[in-house]
Backbone as JSON, one array per atom type, in Angstrom:
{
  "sequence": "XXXXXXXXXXXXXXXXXXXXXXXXXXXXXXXXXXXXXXXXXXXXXXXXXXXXXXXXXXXXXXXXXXXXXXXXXXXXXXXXXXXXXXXXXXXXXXXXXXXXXXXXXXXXXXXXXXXXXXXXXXXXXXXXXXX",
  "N": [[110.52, 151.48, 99.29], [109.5, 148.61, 100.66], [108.56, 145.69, 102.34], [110.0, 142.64, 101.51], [110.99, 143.3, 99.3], [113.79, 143.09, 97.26], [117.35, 143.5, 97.09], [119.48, 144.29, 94.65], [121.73, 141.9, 93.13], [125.31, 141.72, 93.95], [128.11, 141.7, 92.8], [131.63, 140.97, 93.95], [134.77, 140.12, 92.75], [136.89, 138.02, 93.94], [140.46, 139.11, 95.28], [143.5, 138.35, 95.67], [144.83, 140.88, 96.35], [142.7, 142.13, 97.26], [142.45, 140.79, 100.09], [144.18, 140.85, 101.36], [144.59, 143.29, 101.73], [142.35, 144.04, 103.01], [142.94, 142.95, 105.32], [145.01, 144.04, 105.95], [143.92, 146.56, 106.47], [142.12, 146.41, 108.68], [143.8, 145.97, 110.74], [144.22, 143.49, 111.26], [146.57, 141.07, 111.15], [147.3, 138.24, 111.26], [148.56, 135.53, 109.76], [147.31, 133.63, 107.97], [146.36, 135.71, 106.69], [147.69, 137.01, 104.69], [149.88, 135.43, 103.79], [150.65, 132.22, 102.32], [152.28, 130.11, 101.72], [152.19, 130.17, 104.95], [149.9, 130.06, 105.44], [148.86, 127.58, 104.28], [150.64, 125.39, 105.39], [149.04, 125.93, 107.87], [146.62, 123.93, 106.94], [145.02, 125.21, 105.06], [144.21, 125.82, 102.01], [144.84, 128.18, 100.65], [145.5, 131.6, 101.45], [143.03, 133.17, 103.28], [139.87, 135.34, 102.82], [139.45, 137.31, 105.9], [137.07, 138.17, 108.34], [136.4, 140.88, 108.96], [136.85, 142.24, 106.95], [134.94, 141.46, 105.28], [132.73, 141.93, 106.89], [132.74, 144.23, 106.29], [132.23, 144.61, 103.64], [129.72, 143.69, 103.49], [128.28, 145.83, 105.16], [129.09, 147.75, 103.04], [127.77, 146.96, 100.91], [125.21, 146.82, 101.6], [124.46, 150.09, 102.31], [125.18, 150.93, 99.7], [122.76, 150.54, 97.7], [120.72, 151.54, 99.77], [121.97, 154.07, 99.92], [123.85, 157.29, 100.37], [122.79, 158.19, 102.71], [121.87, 156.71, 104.4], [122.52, 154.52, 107.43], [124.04, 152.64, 109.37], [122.97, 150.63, 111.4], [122.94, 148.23, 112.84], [125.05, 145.47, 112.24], [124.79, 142.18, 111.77], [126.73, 139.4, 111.83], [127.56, 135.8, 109.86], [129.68, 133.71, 109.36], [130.62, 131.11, 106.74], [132.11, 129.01, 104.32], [135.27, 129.44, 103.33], [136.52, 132.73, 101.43], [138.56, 132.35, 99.07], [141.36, 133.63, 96.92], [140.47, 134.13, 93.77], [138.01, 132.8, 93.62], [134.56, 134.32, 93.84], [132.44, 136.62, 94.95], [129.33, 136.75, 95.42], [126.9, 139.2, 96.72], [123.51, 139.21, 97.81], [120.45, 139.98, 98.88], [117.45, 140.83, 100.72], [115.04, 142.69, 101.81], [113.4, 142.76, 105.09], [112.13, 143.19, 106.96], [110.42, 146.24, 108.26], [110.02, 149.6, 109.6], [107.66, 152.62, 110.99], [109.49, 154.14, 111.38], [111.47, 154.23, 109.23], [113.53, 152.61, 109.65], [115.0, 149.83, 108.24], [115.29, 145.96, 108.3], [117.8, 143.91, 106.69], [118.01, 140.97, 105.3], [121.07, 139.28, 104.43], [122.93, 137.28, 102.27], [125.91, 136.19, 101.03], [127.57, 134.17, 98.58], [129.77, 131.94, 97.96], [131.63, 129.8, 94.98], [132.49, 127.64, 96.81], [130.32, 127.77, 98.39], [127.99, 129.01, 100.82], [129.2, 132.02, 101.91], [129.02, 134.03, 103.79], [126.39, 134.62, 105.9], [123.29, 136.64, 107.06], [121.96, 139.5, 109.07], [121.51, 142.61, 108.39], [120.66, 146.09, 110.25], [119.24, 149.3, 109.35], [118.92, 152.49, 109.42], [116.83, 154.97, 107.09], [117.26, 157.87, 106.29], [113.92, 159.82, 105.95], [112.66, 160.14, 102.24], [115.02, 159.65, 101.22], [115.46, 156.91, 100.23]],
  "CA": [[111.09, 150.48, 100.17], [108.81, 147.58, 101.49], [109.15, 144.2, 103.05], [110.11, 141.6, 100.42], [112.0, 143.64, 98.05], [114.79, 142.44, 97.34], [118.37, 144.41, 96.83], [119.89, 144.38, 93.13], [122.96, 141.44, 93.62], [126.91, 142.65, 93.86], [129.61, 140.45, 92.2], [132.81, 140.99, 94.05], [135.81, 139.81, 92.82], [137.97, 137.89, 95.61], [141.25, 138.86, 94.6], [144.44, 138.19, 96.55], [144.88, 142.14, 97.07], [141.65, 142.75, 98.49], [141.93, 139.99, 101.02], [145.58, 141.33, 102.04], [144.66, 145.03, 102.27], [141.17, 143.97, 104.03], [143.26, 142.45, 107.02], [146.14, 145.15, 106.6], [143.47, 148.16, 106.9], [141.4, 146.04, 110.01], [144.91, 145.38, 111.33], [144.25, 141.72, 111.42], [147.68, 140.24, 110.41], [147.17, 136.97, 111.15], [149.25, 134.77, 108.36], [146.56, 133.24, 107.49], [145.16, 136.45, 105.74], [148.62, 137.74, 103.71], [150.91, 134.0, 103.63], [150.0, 131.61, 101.6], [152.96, 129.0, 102.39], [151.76, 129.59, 106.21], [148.41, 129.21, 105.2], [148.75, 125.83, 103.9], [151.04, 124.95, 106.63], [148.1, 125.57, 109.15], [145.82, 123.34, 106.64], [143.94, 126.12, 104.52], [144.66, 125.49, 100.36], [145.26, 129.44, 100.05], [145.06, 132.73, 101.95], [141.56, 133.74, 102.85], [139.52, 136.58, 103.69], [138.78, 137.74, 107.06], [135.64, 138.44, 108.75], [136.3, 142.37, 109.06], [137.05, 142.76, 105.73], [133.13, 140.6, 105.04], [131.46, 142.83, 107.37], [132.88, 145.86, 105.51], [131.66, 144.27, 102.17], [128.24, 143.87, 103.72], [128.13, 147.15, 105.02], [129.16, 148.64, 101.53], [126.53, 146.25, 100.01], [123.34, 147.76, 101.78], [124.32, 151.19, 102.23], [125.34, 151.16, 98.37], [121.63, 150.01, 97.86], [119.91, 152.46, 100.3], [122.07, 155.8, 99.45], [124.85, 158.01, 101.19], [122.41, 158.93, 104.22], [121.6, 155.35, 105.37], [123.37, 154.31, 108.68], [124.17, 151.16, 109.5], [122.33, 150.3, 113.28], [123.51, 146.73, 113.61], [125.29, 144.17, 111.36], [125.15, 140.4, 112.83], [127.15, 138.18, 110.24], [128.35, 134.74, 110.84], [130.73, 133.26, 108.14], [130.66, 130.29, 106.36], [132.76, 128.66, 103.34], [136.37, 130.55, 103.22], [136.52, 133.29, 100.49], [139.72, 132.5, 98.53], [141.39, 134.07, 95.57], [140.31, 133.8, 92.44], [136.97, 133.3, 93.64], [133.76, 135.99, 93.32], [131.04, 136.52, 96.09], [127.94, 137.49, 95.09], [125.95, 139.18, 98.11], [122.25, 139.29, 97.72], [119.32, 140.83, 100.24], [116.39, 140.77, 100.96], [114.34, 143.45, 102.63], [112.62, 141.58, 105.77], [111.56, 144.14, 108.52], [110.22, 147.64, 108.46], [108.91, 150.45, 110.95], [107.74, 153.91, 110.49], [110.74, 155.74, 111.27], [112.15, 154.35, 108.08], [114.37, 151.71, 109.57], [114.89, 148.32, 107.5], [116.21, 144.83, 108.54], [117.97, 143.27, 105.44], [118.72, 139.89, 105.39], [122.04, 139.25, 103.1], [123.36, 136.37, 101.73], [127.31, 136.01, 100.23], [127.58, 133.12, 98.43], [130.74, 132.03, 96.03], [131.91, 128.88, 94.66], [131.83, 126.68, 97.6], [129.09, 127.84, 99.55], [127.71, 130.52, 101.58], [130.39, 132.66, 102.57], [128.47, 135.06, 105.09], [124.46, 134.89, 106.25], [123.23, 137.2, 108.52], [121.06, 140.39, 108.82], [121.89, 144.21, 108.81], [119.64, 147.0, 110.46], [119.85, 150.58, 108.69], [118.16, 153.63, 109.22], [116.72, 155.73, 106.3], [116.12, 159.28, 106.29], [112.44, 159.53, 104.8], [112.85, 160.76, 100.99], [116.29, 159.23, 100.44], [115.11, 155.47, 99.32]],
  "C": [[109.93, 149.72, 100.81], [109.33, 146.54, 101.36], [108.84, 143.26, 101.53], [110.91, 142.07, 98.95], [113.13, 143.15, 98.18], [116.09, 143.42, 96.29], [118.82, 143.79, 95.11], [121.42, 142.99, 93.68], [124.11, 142.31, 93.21], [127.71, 141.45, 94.07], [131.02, 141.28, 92.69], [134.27, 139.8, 94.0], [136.81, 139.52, 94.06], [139.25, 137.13, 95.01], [142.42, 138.74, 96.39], [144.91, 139.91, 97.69], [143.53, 142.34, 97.96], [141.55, 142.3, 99.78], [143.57, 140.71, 101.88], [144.84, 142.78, 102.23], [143.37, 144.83, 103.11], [142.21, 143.58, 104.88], [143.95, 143.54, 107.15], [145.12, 146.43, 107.25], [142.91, 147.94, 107.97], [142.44, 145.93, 110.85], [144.8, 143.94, 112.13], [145.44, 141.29, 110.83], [148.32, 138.77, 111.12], [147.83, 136.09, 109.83], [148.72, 134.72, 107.66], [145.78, 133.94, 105.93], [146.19, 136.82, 104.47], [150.03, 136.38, 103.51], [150.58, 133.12, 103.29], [150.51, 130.23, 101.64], [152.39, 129.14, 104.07], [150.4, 128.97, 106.39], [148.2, 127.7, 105.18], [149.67, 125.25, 104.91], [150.15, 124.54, 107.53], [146.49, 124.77, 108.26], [144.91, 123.9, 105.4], [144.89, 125.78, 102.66], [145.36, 127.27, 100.12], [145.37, 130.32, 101.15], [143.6, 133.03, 101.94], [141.35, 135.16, 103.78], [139.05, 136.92, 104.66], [137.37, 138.16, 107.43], [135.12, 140.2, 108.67], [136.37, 142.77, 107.57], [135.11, 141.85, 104.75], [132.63, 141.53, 105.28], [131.45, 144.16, 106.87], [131.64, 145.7, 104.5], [129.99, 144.4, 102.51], [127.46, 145.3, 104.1], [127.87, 147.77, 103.84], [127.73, 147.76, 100.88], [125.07, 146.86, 100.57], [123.34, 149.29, 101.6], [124.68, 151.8, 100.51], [123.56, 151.17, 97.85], [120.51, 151.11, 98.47], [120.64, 154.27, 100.02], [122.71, 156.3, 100.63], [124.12, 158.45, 102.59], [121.72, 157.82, 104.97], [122.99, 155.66, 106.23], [122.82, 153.19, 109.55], [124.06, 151.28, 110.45], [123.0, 148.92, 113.95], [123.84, 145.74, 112.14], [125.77, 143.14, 111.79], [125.32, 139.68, 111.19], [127.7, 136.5, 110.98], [128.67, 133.88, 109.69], [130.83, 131.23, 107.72], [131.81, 129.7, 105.51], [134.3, 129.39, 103.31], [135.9, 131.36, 101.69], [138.09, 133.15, 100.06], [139.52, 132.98, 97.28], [141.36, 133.42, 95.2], [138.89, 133.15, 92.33], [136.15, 134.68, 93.42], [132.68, 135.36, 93.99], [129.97, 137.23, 95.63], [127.04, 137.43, 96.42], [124.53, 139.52, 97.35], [121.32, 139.47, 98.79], [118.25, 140.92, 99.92], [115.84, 141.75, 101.88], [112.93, 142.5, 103.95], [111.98, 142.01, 106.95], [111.26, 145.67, 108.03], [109.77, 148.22, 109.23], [108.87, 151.82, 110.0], [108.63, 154.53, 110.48], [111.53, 155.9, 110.58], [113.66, 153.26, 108.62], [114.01, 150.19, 109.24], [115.97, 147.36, 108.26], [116.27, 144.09, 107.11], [118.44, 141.89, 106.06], [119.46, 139.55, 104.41], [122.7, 137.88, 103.68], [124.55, 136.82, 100.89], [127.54, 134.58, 99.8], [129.44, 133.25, 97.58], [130.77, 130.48, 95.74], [131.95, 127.51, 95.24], [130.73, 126.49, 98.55], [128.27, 129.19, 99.44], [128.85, 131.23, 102.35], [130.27, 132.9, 104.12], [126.68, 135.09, 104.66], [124.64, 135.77, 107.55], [122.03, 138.81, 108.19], [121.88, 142.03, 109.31], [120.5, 145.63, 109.1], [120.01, 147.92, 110.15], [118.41, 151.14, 108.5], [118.29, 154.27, 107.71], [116.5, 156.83, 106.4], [114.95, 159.1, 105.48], [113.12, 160.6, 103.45], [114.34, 160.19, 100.18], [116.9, 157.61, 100.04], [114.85, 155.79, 98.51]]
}
């Protein structure tokens, strides 16, 4: 692990279920996230995906990356582009901070089809030996 590596990317599929069961399991049920006629009512072309159901994805995306005994210290996201179905987000990271005690600041990037989804940075402890 050193500064400037950069994480392996992760192509997720942004399907209509994931974006419904991300709000149902955050208990966000907002229309917006599972109605698709209210959606477009309040202006939006589809259903999109929530922010809690992002910051999961980002979560899962570093600690997939660093290994079952990372632990996520701080994840600051701040959302861009909507993620609708039938899109696919590809997150990507960058290693951009280190200290001795084995904690990294990643900086991750979600991009899909119209943009940047989600920028932002996640801090995560390592035990030493399990990078």
């Amino acid at each position: 692990m050193k500064v400037g590596e950069e994480l392996a990317p992760l192509e997720i599929a942004v399907t209509r279920t994931l974006i419904v069961a991300g709000a149902v399991a955050s208990r966000d049920y907002q229309d917006v996230h599972h109605d698709a006629g209210l959606a477009q009512q309040k202006g939006s072309p589809d259903i999109f995906m929530n922010i809690l159901t992002t910051n999961g994805l980002v979560g899962r995306y570093v600690t997939d990356h660093f290994g079952p005994s990372a632990v996520l210290r701080k994840v600051a996201i701040r959302l861009g582009a909507p993620n609708y179905p039938g899109d696919t987000m590809v997150l990507s990271g960058t290693i951009t901070a280190l200290d001795d005690a084995g904690t990294a600041e990643v900086t991750v990037v979600g991009a899909n089809g119209l943009g940047r989804h989600v920028t932002g940075t996640v801090t995560v402890s390592v035990p030493e030996g399990s990078a």
